[in-house]
N, C-alpha and C positions, 0 to 999 in steps of 0.2 A: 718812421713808424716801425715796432718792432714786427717779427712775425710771429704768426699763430703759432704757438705752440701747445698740444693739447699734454694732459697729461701721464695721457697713454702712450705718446713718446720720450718721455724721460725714464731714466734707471729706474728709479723707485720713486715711483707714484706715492706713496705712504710719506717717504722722505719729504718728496716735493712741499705737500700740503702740513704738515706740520713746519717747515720752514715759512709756509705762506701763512701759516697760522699766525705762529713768532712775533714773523716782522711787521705783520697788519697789528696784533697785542700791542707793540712797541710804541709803534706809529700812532696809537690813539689816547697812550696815555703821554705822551709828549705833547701832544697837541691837545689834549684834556685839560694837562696841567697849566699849559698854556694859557688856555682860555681860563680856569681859575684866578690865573696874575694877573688876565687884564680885567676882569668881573673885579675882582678887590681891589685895582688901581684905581676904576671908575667910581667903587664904593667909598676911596678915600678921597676920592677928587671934588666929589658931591659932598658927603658928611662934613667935610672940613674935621674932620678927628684928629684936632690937635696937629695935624702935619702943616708947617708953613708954604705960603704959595710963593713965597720967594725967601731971597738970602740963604739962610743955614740949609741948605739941601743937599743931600748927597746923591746922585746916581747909582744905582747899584747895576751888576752886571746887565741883567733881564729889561733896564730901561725905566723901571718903580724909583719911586722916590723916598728916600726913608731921611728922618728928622735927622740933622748934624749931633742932635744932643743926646741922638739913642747911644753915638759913642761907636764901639765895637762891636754893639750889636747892629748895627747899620746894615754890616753883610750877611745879614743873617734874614733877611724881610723872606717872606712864604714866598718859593718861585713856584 
């Protein structure tokens, strides 16, 4: 467990909370966007929109599935 640290003990307070600002910013739009890829993987998993549920499939980084015949646009699916 870490320890208390308030942040009236650190150099600059002002510093602190803008770096806390920052990385909490970061932190929610990675997991924001996140949650967007898996919302429109579920969309395409249901709609059946043209993506095949087996054979031609390509895996893209993020775990999505994109059509073999999108080609080079395959690594390009909304992460």
């Amino acid at each position: 467990m870490m320890p208390h640290v308030s942040l009236e003990q650190l150099p600059e307070p002002w510093l602190a909370m803008i770096c806390i600002r920052v990385v909490g910013q970061r932190v929610l739009a990675v997991w924001w966007r996140y949650k967007a890829a898996r919302v429109q993987a579920q969309y395409w998993h249901r709609a059946g929109s043209g993506r095949p549920k087996g054979g031609g499939q390509v895996a893209t980084a993020d775990g999505l599935y994109a059509s073999a015949a999108e080609g080079a646009g395959a690594a390009n699916v909304v992460h």
